[in-house]
C-alpha positions in Angstrom: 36.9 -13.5 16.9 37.6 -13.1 13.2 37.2 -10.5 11.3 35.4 -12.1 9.0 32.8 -12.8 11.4 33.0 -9.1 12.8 31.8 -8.0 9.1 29.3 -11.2 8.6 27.7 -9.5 12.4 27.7 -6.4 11.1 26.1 -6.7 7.4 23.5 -8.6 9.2 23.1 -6.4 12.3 23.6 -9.0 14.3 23.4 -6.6 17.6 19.7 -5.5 16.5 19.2 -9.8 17.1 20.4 -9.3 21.0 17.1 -7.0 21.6 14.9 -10.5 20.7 14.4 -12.2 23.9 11.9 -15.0 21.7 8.8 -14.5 24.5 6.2 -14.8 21.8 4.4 -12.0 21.7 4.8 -11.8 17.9 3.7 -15.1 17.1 -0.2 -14.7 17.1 0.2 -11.1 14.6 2.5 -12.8 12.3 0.9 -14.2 8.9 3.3 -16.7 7.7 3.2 -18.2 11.2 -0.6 -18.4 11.9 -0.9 -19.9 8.5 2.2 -22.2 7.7 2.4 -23.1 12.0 6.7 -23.0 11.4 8.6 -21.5 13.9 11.3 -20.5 10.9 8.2 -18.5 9.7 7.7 -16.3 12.8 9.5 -13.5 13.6 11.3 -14.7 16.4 12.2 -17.9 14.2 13.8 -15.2 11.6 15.7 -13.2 13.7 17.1 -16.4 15.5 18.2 -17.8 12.4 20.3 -14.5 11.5 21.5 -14.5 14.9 23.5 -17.8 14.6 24.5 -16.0 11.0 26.2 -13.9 13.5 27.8 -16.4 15.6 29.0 -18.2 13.6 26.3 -21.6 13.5 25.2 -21.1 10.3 28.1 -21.4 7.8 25.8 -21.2 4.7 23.6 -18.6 4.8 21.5 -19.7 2.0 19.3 -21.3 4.3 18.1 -18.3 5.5 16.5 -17.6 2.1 13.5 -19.2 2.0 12.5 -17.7 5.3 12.8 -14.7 4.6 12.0 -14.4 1.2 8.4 -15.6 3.1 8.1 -12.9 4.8 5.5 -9.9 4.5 7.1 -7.4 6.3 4.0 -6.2 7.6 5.9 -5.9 10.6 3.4 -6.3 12.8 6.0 -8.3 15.1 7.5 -4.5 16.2 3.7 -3.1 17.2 3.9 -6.5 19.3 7.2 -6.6 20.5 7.5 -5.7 24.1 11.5 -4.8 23.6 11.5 -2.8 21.1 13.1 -5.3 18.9 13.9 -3.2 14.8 12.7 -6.2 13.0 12.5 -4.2 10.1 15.9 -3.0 10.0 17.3 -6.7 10.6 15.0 -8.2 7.8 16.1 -5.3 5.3 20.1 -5.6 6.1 19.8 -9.7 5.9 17.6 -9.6 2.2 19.7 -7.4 1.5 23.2 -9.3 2.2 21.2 -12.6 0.6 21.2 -11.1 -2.8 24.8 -9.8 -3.0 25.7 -13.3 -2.2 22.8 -14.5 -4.8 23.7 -15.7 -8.2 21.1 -14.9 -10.0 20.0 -16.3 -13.6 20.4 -14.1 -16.8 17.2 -13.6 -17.5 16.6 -12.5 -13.7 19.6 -10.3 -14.1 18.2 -8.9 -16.6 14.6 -8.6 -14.9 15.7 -7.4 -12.1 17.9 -4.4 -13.4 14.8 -4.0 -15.7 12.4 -2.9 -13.6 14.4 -1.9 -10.6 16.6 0.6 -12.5 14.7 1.4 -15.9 11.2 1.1 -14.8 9.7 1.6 -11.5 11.7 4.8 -11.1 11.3 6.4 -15.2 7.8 8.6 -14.8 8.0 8.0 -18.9 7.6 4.5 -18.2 5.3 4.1 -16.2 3.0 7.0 -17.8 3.6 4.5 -21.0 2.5 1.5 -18.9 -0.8 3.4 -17.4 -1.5 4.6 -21.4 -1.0 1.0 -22.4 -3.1 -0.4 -20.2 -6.0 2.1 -20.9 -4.9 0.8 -24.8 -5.4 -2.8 -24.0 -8.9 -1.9 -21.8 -10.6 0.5 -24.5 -9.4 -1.3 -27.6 -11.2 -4.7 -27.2 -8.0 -6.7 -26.7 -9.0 -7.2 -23.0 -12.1 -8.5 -24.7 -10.5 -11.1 -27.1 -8.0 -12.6 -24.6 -10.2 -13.0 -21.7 -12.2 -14.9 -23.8 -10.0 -16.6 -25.7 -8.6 -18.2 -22.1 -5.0 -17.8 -22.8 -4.9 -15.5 -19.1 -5.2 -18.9 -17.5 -2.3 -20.1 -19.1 0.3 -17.1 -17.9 3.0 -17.8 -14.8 2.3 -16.5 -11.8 -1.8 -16.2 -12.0 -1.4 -13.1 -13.7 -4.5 -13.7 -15.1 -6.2 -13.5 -11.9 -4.6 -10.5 -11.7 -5.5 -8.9 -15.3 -8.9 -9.8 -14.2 -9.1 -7.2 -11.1 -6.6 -4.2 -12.9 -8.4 -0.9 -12.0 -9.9 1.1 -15.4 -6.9 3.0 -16.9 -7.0 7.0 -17.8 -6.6 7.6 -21.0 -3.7 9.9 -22.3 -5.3 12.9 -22.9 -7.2 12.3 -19.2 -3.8 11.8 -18.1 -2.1 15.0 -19.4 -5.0 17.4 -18.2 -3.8 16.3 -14.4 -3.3 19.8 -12.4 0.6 20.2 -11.4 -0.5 23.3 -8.6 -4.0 23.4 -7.0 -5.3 26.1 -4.6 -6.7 25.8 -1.5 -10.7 26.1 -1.6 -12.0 29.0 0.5 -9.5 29.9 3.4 -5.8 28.5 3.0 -4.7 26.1 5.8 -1.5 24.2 4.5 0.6 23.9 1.5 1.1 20.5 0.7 3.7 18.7 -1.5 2.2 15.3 -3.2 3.9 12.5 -4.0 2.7 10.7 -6.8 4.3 7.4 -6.3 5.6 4.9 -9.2 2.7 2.3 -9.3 -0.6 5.0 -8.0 0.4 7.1 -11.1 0.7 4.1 -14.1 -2.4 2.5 -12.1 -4.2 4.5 -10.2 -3.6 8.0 -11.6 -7.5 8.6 -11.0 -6.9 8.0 -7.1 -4.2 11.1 -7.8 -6.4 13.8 -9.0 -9.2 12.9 -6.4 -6.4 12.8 -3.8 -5.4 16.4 -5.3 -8.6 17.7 -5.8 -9.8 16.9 -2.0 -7.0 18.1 -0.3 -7.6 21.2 -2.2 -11.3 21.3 -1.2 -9.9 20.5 2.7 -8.0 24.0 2.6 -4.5 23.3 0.8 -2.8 24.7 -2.0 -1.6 21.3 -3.4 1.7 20.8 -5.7 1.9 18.2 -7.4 6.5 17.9 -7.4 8.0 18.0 -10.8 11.2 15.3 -10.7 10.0 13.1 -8.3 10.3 9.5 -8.7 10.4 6.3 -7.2 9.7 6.1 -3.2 12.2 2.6 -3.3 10.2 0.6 -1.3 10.2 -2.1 -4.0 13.7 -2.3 -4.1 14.5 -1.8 -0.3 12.0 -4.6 0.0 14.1 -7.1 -2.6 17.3 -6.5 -1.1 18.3 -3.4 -3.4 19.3 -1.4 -0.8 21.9 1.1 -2.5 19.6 1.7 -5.1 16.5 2.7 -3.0 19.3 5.2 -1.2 19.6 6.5 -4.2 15.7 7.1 -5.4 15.5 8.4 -2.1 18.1 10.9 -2.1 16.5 11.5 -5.9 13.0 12.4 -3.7 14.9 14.5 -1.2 16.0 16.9 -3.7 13.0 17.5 -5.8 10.6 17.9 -2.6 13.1 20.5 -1.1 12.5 23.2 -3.5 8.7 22.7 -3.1 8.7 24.3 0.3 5.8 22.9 1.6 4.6 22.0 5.2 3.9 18.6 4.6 4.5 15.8 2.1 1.5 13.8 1.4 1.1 10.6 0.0 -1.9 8.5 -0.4 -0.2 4.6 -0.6 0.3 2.8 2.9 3.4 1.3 1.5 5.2 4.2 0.0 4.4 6.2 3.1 6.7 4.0 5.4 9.0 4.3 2.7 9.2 8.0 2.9 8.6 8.3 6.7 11.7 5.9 6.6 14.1 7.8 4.9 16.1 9.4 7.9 16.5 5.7 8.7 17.6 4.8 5.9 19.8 7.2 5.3 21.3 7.9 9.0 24.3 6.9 8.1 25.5 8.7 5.3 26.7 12.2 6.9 25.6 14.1 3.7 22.5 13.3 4.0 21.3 11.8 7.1 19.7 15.8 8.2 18.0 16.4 4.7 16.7 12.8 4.8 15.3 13.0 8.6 13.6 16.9 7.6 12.4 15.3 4.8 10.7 12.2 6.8 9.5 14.1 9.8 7.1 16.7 6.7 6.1 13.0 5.8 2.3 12.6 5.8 -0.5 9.8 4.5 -3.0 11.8 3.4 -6.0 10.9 6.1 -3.8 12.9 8.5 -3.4 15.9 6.4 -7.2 15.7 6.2 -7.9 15.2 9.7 -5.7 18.6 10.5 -7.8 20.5 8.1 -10.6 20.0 9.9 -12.1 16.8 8.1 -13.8 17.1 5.0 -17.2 19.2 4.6 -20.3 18.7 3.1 -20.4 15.0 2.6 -23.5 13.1 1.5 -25.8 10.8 3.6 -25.1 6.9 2.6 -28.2 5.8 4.0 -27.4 3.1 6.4 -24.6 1.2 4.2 -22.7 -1.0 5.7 -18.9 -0.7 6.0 -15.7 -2.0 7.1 -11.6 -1.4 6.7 -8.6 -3.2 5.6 -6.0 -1.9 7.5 -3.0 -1.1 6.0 0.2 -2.5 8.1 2.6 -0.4 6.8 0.8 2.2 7.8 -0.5 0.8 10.9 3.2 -0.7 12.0 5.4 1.4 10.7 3.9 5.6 9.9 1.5 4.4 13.5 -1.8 6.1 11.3 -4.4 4.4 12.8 -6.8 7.0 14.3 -7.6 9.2 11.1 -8.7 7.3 8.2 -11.0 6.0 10.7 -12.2 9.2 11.8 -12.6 10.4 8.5 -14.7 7.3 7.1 -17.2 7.4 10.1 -17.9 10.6 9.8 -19.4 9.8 6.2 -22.9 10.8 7.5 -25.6 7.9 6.8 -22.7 4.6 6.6 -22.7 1.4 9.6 -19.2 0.9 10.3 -18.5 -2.3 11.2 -14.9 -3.4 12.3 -13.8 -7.4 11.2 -12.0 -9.6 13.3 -7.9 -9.1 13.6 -8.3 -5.9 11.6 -4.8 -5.5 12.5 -3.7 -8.8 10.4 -2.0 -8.2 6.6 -4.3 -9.0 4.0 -1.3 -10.7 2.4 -0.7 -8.3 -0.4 3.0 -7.2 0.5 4.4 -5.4 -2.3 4.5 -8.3 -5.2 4.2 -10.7 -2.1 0.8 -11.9 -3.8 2.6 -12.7 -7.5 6.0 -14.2 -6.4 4.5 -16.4 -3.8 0.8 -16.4 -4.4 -0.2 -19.8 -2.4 1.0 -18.9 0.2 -0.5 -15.0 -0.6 -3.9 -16.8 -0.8 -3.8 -18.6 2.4 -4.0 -15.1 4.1 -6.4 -14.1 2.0 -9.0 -16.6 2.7 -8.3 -15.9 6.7 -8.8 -12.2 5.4 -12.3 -12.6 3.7 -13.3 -15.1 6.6 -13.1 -12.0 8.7 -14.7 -9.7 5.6 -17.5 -11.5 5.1 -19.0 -12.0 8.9 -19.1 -8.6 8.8 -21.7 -8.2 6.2 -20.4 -5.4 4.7 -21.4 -4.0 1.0 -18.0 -1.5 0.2 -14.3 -2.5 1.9 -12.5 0.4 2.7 -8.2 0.0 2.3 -5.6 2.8 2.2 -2.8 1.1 -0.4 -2.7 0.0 -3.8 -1.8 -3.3 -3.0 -4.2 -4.1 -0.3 -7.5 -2.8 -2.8 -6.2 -5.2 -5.4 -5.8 -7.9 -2.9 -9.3 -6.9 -1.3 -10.9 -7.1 -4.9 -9.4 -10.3 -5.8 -10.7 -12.1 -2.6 -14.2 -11.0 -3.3 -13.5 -12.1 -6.5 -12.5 -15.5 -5.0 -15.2 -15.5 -3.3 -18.2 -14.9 -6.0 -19.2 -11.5 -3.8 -18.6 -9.0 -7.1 -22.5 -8.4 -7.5 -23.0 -7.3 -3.3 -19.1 -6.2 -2.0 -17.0 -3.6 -3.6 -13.4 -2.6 -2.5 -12.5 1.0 -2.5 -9.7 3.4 -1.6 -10.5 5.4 0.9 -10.4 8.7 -1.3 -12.2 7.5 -3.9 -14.7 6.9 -1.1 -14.9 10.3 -0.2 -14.7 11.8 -3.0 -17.9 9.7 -3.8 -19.5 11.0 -0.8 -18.2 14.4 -1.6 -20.0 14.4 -4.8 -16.1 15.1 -6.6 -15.5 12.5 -10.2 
């Protein structure tokens, strides 16, 4: 064997591949597969392509790009799998080994090192992105160019997007956030929280109610100075060395807070941070601080739930609700019991669970922008599901999943009778907390 060959097996973990024994099991969880019906689009499909990478069938690995550049990585495939097969870890190395060999455009160059270096992980930046957002809202802008139809001539529906972006803070909303909350009545946990890159430009309101609840739970809540990105963004584009680095960032600044747990209220950045002793296992340096750091690692339902659940909610006289799952949450951090727990004991409410609960809503990160057809097609077998259920308020746990979740009910003309919600803003609604 070569030793070229030798390195092409191991940049692509081409041993993780040998666990894949292609029964099936993950076909009928999978997405892409259930809605494109191509075996290159399952998971097995996947890891059998990067297997012959390893053997030496495939010479040009480019084909391997479309494939998996289709993916979700919902990773539903590993809940599945009967053998325990790390798809995650094998999609991750092979993106990632596609974009060193990738020769990118300029302006994609430029894009890419844009937001990957400059923007997702500055807290100026994206504090400057929430206030200009809350700008373009409050001003009457939003106004003029919806009306004036030039959204529906932007790439990448945008529009469709600009159309569902939550209500921005404004700045002076923004700068009164508390950095150290106490625990309401007896003290039960000190909690760090992590803010995340996209929840605080976005959804900084989510934030404070997440603050503000956990305080009212029983923890003295601090809010980390110095944190930044979680680098799920870039693990997910093949940016591995730079989402070590975010993480190792994270690490740091969390370490001095002391706390018992680190909470986080985004599905998506919670595998990230859950998945940091993975990720950095194998850097000697860091591999304990990164696994003490990932085992404190905590979505906030769970924090809830250990507290004891939270008091004094209202009655919501018989409405009718249901919950989109989260898979990075479900797959990867395994929270499924406690947002449940927590939403049906909301006193008054019909839960109502939809069909294949467990299947993505096809959000994904910036799945939905960068390959929103094929987004879409999930979607609709999403709201399918949504709608026999007859509910009035969707419940989600991730950023990406409410704005997905709005935009289908969007699609689908239900604005005036469904609403999507995070499940904190939920509570805090029954809690009587603004």
């Amino acid at each position: 064997m070569s030793q070229s060959l030798e390195q092409l097996q191991k940049e692509f973990l081409y041993e993780k591949t040998n666990s894949c024994v292609q029964c099936g099991y993950c076909l009928p969880v999978c997405p892409t597969y259930a809605t494109m019906g191509k075996e290159t689009h399952s998971p097995r499909g996947r890891i059998n392509l990067v297997k012959m990478v390893g053997e030496g069938k495939i010479k040009d690995v480019s084909v391997l790009e479309e494939p998996l550049d289709l993916c979700l990585g919902c990773r539903a495939c590993e809940t599945a799998c009967p053998t325990g097969v790390e798809y995650g870890s094998i999609l991750e190395a092979a993106r990632a080994a596609l974009v060193r060999r990738k020769k990118f455009s300029a302006p994609v160059r430029l894009l890419r090192k844009t937001m990957f270096k400059k923007v997702f992980p500055s807290s100026r930046m994206m504090k400057l992105t929430g206030n200009a957002l809350w700008l373009y809202q409050k001003s009457g802008i939003q106004k003029v160019v919806q009306s004036s139809g030039i959204m529906k001539k932007l790439p990448y529906h945008l529009g469709d997007f600009e159309a569902i972006a939550p209500p921005a803070v404004s700045p002076a909303e923004r700068k009164q956030t508390p950095v150290r909350v106490g625990a309401k009545g007896e003290k039960k946990y000190t909690v760090a929280f992590f803010t995340g890159c996209i929840m605080d430009a976005m959804f900084q309101r989510i934030n404070r109610l997440s603050v503000l609840l956990l305080a009212e739970a029983g923890c003295d809540v601090i809010v980390v100075p110095n944190q930044t990105c979680c680098g799920a963004l870039h693990a997910h584009s093949g940016e591995m060395e730079e989402a070590r680095h975010l993480a190792k960032q994270n690490i740091i600044a969390f370490e001095k807070a002391n706390a018992d747990f680190i909470v986080n209220n985004a599905g998506g950045c919670g595998a990230m941070l859950y998945e940091y002793g993975h990720l950095l296992a194998d850097d000697k340096e860091w591999a304990d601080r990164a696994a003490a750091f990932s085992t404190k690692s905590r979505d906030i339902s769970q924090v809830l739930i250990a507290c004891g659940g939270m008091p004094d909610l209202q009655p919501r006289s018989g409405e009718r609700v249901t919950y989109q799952r989260s898979c990075h949450m479900t797959n990867v951090q395994k929270v499924v019991r406690e947002p449940l727990e927590l939403l049906t004991n909301v006193p008054g409410i019909k839960f109502v669970e939809m069909e294949e609960a467990n299947m993505c809503c096809g959000s994904a990160g910036i799945y939905n922008i960068v390959h929103y057809d094929e987004s879409m097609d999930i979607l609709d077998e999403k709201m399918k599901h949504t709608k026999a259920t007859g509910a009035s308020t969707v419940i989600t746990t991730n950023p990406g999943c409410l704005l997905q979740m709005k935009l289908g009910i969007q699609h689908e003309n239900l604005s005036g009778s469904v609403r999507a919600m995070h499940l904190i803003e939920y509570l805090a609604e029954a809690a009587g907390i603004s």
